[in-house]
DOLODREN-498697 format. One record per residue (C-alpha): x, y, z; residue in three letters. Coordinates in steps of 0.2 Angstrom, whole numbers, plus 5000, padded with zeros to 4 digits. Each point is the difference from the previous one (the first is absolute). Last residue first. Layout:
residues N
<pt px="X" py="Y" pz="Z" type="ALA"/>
...
END
This chain:
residues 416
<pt px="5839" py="5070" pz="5806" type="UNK"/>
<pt px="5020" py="5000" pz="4996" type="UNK"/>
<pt px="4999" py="5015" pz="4988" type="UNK"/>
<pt px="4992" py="4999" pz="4983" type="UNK"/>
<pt px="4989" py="4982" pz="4995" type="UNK"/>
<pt px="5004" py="4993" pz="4985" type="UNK"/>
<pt px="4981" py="4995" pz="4991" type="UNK"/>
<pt px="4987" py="4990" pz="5008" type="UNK"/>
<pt px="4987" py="4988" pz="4990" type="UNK"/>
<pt px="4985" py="4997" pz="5011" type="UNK"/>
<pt px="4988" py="4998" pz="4983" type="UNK"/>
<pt px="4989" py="5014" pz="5000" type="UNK"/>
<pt px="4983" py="5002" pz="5002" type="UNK"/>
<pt px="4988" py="5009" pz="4991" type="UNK"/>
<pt px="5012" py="5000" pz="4985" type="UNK"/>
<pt px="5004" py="5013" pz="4988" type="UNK"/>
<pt px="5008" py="4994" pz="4985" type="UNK"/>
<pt px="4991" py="4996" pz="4988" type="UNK"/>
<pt px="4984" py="5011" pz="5000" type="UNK"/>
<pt px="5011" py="5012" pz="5007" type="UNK"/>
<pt px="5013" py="5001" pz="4984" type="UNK"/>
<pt px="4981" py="5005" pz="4991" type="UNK"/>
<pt px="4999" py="5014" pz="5011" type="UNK"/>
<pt px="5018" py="5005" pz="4998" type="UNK"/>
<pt px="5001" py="5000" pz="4981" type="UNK"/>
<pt px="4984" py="5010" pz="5000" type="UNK"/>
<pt px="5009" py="5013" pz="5013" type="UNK"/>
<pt px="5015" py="5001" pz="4989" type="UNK"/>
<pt px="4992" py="5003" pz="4984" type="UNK"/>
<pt px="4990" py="5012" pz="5009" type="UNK"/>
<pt px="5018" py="5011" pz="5005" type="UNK"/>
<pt px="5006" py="4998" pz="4983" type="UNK"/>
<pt px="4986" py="5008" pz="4992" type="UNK"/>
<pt px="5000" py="5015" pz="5011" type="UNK"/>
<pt px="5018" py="5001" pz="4999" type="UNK"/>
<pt px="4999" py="5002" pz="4980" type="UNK"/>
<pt px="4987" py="5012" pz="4998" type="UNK"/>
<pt px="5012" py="5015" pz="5001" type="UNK"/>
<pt px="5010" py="4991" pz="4985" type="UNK"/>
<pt px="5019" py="4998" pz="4998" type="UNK"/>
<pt px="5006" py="5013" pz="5013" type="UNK"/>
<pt px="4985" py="4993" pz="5012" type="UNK"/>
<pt px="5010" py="4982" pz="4995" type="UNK"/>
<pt px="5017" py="5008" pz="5009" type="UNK"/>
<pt px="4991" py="5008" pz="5013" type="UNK"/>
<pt px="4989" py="4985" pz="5001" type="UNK"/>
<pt px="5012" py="4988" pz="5001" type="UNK"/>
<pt px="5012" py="5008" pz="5013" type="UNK"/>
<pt px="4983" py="5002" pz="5012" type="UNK"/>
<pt px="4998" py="4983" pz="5001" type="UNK"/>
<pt px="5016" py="4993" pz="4998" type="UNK"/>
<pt px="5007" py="5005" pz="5017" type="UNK"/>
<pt px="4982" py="5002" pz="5006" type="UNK"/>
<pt px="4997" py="4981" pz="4999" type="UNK"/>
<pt px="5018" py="4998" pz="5006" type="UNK"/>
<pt px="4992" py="5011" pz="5015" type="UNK"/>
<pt px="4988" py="4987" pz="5003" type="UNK"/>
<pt px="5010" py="4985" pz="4998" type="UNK"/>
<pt px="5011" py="5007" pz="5015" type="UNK"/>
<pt px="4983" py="5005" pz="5012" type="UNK"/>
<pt px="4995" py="4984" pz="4999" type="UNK"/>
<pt px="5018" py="4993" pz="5003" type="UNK"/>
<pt px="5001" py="5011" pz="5017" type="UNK"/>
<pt px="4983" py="4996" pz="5006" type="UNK"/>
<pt px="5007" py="4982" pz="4999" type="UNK"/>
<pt px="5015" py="5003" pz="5009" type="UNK"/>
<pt px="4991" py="5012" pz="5015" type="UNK"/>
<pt px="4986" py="4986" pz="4999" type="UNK"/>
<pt px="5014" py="4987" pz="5005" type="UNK"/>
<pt px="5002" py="4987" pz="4986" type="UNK"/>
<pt px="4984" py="4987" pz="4996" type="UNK"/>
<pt px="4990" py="5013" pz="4992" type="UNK"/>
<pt px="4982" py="4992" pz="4997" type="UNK"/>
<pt px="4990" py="5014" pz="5010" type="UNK"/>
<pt px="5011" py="5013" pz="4997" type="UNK"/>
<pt px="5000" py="4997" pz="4982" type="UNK"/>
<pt px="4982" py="4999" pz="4997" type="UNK"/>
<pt px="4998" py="5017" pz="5011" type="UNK"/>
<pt px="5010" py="5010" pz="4988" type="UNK"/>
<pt px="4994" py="4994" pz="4986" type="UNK"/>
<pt px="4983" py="5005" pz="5006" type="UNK"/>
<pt px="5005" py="5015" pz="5006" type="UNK"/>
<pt px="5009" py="5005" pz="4981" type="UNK"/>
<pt px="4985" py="4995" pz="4992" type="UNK"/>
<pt px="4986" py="5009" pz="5010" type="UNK"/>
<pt px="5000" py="5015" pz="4991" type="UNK"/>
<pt px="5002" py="4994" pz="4981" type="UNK"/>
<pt px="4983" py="5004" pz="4994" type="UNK"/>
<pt px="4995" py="5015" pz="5011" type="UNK"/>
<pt px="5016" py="5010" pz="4993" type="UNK"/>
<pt px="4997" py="4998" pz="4980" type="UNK"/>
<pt px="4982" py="5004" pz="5006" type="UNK"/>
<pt px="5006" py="5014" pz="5009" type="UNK"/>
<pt px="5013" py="5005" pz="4982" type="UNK"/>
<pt px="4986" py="4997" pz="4991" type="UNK"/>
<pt px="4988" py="5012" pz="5009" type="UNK"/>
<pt px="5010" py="5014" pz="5002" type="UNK"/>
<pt px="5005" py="4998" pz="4982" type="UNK"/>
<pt px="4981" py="5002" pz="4994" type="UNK"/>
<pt px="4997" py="5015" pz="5013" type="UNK"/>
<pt px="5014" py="5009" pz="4991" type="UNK"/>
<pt px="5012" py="5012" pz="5004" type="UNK"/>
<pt px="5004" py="5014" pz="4987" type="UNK"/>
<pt px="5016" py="5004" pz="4991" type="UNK"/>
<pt px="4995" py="4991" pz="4984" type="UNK"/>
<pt px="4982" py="4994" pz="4999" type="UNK"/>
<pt px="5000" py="4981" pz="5011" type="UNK"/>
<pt px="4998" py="4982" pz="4991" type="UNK"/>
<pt px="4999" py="4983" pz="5012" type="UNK"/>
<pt px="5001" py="4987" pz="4991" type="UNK"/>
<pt px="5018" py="4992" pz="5001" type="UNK"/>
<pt px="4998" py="5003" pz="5018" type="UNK"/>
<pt px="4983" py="4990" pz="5002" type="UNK"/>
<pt px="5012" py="4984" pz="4988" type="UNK"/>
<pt px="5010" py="5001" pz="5018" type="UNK"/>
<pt px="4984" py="4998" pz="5010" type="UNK"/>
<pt px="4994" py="4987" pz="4991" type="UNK"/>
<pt px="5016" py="4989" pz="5002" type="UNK"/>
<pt px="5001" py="5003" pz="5019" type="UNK"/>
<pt px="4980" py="4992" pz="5000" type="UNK"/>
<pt px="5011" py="4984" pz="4995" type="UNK"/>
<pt px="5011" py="5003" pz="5014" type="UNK"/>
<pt px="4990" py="5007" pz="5014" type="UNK"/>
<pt px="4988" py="4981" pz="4998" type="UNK"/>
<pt px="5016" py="4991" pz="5002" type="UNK"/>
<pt px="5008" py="5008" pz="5015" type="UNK"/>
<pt px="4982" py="5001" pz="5009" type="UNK"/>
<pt px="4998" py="4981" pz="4998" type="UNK"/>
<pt px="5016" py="4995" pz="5007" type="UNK"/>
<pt px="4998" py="5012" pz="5013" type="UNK"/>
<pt px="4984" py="4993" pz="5007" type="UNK"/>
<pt px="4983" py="5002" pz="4996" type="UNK"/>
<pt px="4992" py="5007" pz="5017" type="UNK"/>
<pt px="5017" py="5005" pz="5009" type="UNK"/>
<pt px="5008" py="5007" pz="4984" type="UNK"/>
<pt px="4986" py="5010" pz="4997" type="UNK"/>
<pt px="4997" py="5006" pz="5019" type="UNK"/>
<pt px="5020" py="5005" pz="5001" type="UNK"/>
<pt px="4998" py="5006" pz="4984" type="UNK"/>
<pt px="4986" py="5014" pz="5000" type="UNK"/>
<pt px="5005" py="5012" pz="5012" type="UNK"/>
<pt px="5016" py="5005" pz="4997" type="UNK"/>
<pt px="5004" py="4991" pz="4984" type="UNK"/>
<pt px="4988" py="5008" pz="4991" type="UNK"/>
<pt px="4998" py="5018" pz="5007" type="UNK"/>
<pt px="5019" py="5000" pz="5000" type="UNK"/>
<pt px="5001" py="4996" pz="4983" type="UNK"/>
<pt px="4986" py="5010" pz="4995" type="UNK"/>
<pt px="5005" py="5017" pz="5009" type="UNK"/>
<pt px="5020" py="4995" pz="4992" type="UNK"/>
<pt px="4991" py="5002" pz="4981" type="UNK"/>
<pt px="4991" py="5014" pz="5005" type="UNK"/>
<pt px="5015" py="5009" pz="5007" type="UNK"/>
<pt px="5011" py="4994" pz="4984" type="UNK"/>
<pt px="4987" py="5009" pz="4989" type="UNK"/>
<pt px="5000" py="5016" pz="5009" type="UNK"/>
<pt px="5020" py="4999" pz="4998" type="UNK"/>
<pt px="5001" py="4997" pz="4984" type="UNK"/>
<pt px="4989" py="5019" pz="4999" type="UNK"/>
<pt px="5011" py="5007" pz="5010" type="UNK"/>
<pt px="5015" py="4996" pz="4992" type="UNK"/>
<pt px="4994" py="5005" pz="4983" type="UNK"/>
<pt px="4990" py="4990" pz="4988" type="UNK"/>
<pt px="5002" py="5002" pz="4981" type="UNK"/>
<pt px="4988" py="4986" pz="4999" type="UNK"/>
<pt px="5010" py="4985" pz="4989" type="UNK"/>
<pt px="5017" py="5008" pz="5003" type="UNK"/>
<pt px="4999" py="5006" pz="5015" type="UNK"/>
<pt px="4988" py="4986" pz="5009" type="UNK"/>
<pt px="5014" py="4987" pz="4993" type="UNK"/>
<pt px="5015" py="5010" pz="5005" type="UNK"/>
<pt px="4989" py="4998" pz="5020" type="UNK"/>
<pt px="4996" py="4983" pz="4995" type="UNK"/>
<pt px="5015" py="4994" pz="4998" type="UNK"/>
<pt px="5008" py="4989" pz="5014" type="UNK"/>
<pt px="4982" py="4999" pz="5009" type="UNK"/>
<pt px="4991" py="4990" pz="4985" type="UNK"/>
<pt px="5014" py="4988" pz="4995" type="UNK"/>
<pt px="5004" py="4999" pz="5017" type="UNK"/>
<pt px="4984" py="4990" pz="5004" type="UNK"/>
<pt px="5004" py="4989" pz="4987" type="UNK"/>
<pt px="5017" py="4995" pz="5007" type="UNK"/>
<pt px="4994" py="5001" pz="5017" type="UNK"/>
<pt px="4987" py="4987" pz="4995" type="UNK"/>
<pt px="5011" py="4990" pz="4992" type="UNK"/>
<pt px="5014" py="5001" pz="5013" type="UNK"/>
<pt px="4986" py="4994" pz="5013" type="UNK"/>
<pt px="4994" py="4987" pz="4987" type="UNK"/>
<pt px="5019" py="4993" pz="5001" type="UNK"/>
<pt px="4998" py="5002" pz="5021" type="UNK"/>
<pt px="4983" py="4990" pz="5001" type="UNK"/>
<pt px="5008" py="4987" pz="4987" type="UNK"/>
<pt px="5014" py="4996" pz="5010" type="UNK"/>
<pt px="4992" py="5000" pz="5016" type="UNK"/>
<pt px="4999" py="4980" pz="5004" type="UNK"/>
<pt px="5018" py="5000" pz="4997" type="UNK"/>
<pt px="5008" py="4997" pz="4981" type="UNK"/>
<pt px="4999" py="5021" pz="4997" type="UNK"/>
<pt px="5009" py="4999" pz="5017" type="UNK"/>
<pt px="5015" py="4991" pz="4995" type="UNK"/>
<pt px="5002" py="5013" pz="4986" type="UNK"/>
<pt px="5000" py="5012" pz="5012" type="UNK"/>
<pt px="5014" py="4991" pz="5010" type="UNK"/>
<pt px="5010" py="4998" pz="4986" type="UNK"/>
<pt px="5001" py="5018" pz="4993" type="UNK"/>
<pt px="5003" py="5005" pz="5018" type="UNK"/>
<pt px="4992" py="5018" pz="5002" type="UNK"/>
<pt px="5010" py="5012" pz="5011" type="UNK"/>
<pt px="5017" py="4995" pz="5014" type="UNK"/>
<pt px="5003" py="5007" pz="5014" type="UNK"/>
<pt px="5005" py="4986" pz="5013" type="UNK"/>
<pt px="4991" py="4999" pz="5018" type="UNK"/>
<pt px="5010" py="4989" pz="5011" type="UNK"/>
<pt px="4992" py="4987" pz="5010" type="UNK"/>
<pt px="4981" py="4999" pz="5007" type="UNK"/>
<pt px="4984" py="5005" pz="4992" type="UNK"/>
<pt px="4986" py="5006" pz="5009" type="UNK"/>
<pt px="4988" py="4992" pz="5010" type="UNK"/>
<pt px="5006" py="5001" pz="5018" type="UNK"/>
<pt px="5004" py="5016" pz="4997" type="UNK"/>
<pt px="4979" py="5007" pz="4998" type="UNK"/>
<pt px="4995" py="5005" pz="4980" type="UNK"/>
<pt px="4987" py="5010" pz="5004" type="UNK"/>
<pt px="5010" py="5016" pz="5008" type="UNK"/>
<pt px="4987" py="5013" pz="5005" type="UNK"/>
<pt px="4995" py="5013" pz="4990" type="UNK"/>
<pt px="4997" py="5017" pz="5011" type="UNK"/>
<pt px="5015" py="5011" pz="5002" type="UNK"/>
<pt px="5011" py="4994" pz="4986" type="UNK"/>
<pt px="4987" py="5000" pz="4986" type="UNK"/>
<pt px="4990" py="5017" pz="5007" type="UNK"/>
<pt px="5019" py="5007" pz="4997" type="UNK"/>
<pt px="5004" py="4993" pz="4984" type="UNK"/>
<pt px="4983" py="5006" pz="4992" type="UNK"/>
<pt px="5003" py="5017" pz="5006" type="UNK"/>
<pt px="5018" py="5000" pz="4991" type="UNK"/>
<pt px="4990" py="4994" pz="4984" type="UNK"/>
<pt px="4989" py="5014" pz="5002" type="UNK"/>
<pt px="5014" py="5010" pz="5000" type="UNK"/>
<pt px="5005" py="4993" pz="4983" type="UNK"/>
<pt px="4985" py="5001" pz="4992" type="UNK"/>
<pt px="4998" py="5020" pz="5002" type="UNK"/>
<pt px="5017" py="5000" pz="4995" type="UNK"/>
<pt px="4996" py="4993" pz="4983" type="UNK"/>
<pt px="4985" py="5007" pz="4995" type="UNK"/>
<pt px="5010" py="5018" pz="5005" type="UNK"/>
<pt px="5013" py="4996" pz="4986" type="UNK"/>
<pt px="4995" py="5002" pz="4982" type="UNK"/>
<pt px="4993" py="5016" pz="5006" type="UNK"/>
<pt px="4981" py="5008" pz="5006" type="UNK"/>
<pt px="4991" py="4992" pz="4985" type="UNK"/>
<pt px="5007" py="4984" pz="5005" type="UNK"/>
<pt px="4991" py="5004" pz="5012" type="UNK"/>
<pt px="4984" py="4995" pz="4992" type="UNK"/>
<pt px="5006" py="4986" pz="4992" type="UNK"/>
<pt px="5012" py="4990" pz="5015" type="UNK"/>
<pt px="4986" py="5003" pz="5011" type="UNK"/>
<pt px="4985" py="4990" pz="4988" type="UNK"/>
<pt px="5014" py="4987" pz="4997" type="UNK"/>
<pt px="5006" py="4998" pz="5017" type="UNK"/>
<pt px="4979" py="5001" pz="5006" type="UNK"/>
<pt px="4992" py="4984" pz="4993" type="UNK"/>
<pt px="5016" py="4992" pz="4998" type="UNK"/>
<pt px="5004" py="4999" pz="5016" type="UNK"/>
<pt px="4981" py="4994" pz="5005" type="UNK"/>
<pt px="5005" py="4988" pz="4989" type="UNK"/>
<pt px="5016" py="4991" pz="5005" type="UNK"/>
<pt px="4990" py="5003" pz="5019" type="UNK"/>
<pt px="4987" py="4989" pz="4991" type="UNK"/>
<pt px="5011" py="4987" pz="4993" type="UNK"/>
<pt px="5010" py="4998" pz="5016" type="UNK"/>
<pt px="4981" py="4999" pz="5009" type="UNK"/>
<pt px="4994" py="4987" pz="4986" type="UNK"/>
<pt px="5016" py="4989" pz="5008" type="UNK"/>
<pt px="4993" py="5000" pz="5016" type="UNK"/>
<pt px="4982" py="4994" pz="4992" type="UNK"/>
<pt px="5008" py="4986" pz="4992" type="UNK"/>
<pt px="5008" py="4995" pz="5017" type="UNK"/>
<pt px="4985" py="4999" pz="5008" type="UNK"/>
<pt px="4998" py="4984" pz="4997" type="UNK"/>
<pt px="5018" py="4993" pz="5004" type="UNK"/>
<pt px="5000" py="5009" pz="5015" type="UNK"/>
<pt px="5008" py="5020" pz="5001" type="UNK"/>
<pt px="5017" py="5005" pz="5010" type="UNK"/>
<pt px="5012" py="4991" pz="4994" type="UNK"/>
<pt px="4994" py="5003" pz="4982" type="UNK"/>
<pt px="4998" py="5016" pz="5004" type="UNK"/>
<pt px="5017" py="5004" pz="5004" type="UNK"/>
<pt px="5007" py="4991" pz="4986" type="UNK"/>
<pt px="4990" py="5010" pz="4988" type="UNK"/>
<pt px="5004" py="5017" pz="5007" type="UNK"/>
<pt px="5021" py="4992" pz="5001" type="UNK"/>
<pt px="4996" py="4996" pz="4982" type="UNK"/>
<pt px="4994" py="5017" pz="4993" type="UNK"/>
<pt px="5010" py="5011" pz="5012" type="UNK"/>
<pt px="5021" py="4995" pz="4998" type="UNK"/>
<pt px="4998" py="5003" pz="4981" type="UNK"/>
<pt px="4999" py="5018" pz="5005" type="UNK"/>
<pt px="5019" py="5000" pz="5002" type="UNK"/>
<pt px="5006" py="4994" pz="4984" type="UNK"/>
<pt px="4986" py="5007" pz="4989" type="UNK"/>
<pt px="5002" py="5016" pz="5006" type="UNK"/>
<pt px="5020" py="4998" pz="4996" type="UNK"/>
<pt px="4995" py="4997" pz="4982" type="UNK"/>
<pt px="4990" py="5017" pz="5000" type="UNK"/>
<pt px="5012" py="5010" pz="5006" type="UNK"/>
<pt px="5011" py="4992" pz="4987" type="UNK"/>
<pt px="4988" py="5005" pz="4986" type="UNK"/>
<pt px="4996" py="5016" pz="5008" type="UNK"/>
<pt px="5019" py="5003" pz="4998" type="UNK"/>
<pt px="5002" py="4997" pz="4982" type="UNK"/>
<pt px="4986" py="5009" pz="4994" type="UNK"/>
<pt px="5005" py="5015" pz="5011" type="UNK"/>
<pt px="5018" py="4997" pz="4991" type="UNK"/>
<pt px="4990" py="5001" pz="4984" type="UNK"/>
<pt px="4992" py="5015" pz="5005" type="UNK"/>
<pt px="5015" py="5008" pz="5005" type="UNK"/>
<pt px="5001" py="5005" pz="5019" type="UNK"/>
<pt px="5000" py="5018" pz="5007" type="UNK"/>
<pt px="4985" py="5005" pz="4988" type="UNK"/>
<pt px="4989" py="5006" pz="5014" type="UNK"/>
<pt px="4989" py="4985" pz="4994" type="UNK"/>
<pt px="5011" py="4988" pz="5000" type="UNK"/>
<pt px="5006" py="5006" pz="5017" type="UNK"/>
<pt px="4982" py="4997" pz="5004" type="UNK"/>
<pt px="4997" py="4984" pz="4993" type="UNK"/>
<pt px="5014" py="4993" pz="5008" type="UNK"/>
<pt px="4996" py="5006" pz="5018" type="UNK"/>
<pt px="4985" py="4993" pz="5000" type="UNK"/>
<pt px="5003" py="4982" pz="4992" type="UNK"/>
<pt px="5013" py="5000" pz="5015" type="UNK"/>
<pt px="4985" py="5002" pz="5011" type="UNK"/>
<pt px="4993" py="4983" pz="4993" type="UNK"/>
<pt px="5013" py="4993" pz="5003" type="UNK"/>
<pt px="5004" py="5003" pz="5016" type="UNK"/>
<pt px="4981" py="4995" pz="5007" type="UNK"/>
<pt px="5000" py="4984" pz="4990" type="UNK"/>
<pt px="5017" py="4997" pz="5011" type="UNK"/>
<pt px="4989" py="5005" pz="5015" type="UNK"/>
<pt px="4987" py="4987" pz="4995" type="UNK"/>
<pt px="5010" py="4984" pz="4995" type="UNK"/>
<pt px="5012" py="5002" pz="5014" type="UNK"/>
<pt px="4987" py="5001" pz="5013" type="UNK"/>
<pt px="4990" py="4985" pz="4993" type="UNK"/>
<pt px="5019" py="4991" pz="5002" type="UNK"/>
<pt px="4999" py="5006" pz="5018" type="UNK"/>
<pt px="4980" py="4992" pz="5002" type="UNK"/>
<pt px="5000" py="4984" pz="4992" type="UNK"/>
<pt px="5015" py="4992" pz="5010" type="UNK"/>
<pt px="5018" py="4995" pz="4999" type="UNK"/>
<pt px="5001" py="4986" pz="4991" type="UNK"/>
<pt px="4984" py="4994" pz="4993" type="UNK"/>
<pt px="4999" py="5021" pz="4995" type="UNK"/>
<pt px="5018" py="4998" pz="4992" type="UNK"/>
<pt px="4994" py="4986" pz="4990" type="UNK"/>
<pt px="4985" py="5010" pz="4992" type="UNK"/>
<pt px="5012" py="5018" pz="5000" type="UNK"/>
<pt px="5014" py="4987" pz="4988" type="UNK"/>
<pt px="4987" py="4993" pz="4989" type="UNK"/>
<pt px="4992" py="5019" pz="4997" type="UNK"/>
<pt px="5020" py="5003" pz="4994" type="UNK"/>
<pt px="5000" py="4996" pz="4983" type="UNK"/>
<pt px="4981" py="5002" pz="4994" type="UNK"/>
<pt px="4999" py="5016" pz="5010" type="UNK"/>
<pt px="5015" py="5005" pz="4992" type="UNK"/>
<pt px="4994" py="4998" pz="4982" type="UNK"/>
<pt px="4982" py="5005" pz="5005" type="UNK"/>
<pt px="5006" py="5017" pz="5001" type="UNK"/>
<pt px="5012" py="4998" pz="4985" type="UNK"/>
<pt px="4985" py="4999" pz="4990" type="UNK"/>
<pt px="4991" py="5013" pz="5002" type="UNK"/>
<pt px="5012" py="5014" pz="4997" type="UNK"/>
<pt px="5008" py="4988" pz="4985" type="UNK"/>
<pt px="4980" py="5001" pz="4991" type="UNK"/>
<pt px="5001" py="5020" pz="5004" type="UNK"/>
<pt px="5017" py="5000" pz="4991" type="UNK"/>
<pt px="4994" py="4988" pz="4986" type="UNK"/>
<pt px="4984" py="5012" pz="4998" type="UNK"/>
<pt px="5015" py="5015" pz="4997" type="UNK"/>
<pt px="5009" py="5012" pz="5009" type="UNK"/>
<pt px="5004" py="5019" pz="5000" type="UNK"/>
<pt px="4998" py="5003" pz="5017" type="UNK"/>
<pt px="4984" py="5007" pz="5001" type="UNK"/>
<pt px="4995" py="4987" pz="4990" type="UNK"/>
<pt px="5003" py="4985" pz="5012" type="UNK"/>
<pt px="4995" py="5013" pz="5014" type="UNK"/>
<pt px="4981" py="5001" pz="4990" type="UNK"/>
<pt px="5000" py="4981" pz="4998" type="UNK"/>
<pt px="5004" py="4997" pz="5020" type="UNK"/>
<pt px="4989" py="5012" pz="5005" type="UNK"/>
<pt px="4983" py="4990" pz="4999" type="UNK"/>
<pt px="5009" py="4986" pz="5008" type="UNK"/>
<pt px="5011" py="5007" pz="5013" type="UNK"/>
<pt px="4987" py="5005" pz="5013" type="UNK"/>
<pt px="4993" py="4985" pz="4998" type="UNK"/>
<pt px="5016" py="4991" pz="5008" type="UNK"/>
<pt px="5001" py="5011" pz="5014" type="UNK"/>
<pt px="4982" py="4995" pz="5005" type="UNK"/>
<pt px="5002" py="4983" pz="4997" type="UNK"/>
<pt px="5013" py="5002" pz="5016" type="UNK"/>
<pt px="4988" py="5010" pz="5008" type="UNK"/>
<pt px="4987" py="4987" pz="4997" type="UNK"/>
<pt px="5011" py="4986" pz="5007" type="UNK"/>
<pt px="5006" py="5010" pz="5016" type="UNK"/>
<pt px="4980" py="5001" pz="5005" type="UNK"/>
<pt px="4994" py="4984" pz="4996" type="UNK"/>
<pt px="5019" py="4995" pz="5009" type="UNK"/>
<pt px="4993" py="5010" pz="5016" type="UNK"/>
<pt px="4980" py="4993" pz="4998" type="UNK"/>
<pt px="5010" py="4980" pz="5000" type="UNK"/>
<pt px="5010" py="5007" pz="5016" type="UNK"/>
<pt px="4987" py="5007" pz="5009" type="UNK"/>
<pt px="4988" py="4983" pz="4997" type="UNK"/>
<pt px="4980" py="5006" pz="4999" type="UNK"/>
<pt px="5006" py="5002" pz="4983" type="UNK"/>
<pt px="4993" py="4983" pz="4994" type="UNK"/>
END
């Protein structure tokens, strides 16, 4: 699969964009504290992420049918890079003490909204590009290398963002976003345009973000129910990343480092699992199959976080291991998903990459505002929620997940 430049450059723009993003997580809780907020503050901090993404990841995917994969990749990667040096410079004057810590507060949150604008651009128009590059078997398989970069980034962002966070609040944050700015140049020197003119949209572009209508009209298509299990499993899947960072501090006493040793495991498995085992998964039992199986395992691995006991202050090999189980049972969920709804889209991949990637980052709208909000009520509570969610997903699929579906097309975007 990387034998293709252009697929081995987006591997490599993906991780550092996952890169950036672990950086974040096991800092997040300590900055929220830092500056004088509470588990609704860090809840809002992940939230209004997804918030843009979910507004505007419709606008990148039709843009890219439009215009091209590789300038709105661009965009998504060098605007990722702004962002996160503006974290930088925020936590540093709050740390000098020329900003107020609730203005700090105030600023990373709108730092953090413009993030999700910008890097909204990168998950669809990676997706897009693979699906126009990749056959309908190996699609599965180019789909595990978007989950594998996703953790390989969060095998070393959270490991990185802990120990120098040791250093200041600001040095992970530079770090990421020169390699951001080395990830934009490999992307414009070497990947190749996949979309070719003669296949992109024709007319006038407007700017618009998630039709209500339209996405309703695509929950009645033959991916409705791929892209409502995809908010599901974002939802849940939120429910453990929104959080867990508060969670390990106030169930363990963990510090920064420590959350971040656990998030490095937890983005090794993932990347281990949907790396190298997916693509030959998905090809010997199908994705159908792979999608339900991860789902009712995904209920386990939840209840193994709910177990897991650790002395205070000190790491335990008993929360390492639920948390990588937690991991090795829901890796190949998001691919498989992903793959289902390339394969039956009957919009532009561009579009439909673009609607996954919207009912994902509703998922972690919700997501992670739940849990702060529930983690305030009970620290078990997101746990919970997040394997009542899987079970209801599994049985959903007994239902509703066809082998083949019926040729039902929704509105199409563009004049394709």
């Amino acid at each position: 699969m990387l034998k293709n430049r252009s697929l081995a450059i987006i591997f490599f723009a993906l991780i550092v964009v996952m890169l950036g993003f672990g950086i974040v997580i096991p800092i997040l809780p300590f900055y929220v504290e830092h500056f004088g907020g509470s588990g609704k503050d860090l809840g809002l901090l992940m939230a209004i992420y997804s918030i843009m993404q979910f507004l505007f990841s419709p606008v990148w995917g039709s843009l890219s049918d439009h215009y091209g994969r590789k300038p709105i990749l661009l965009i998504g990667i060098v605007g990722f890079s702004i962002t996160l040096g503006l974290y930088g410079l925020i936590g540093e004057l709050a740390e000098a003490g020329h900003i107020a810590p609730v203005t700090a507060l105030t600023l990373l949150i709108s730092a953090r909204g413009l993030g999700g604008i910008l890097s909204s651009a990168t998950l669809p128009t990676s997706m897009a590009i693979i699906s126009d590059t990749t056959s309908d078997e190996h699609r599965g398989g180019g789909m595990g290398l978007i989950g594998a970069a996703m953790g390989i980034g969060m095998v070393l962002g959270p490991g990185l963002g802990g120990l120098m966070s040791k250093i200041s609040l600001s040095a992970p944050f530079y770090f990421g976003a020169f390699v951001s700015l080395t990830a934009a140049a490999l992307t414009w020197l070497l990947v190749a345009e996949s979309l070719p003119a003669a296949d992109r949209t024709k007319g006038a572009v407007r700017f618009r973000g998630p039709n209500i209508s339209e996405m309703l009209q695509a929950l009645v298509s033959p991916i409705g129910f791929l892209l409502v299990l995809a908010f599901l499993h974002s939802f849940a899947l939120a429910n453990f990343e929104g959080v867990f960072g508060l969670y390990a501090q106030k169930r363990y006493a963990y510090d920064a480092t420590q959350v971040g040793i656990i998030l490095t495991v937890v983005g090794l498995v993932s990347a281990v699992v949907q790396g190298a085992l997916t693509g030959p998964a998905t090809r010997k039992w199908g994705d159908e199959a792979i999608v339900k199986s991860s789902l009712i395992a995904s209920v386990f691995g939840f209840g193994s976080m709910l177990l897991a006991e650790s002395q205070p202050g000190k790491l335990a090999a008993t929360v390492i291991l639920a948390t990588g189980f937690f991991m090795l049972t829901n890796a190949m969920i998001r691919p498989g998903v992903s793959s289902l709804i390339s394969k039956r889209a009957t919009v532009n991949q561009g579009t439909a990459m673009g609607l996954n990637n919207a009912f994902m980052s509703l998922g972690r709208i919700v997501g992670p505002l739940w849990a702060g909000y529930s983690l305030d009520l009970n620290l078990f509570y997101p746990y919970l929620t997040g394997a009542i969610l899987m079970l209801i997903g599994f049985v959903a699929c007994l239902f509703f997940m066809r082998p083949v579906p019926e040729a039902q097309p929704i509105r199409k975007y563009g004049n394709n």
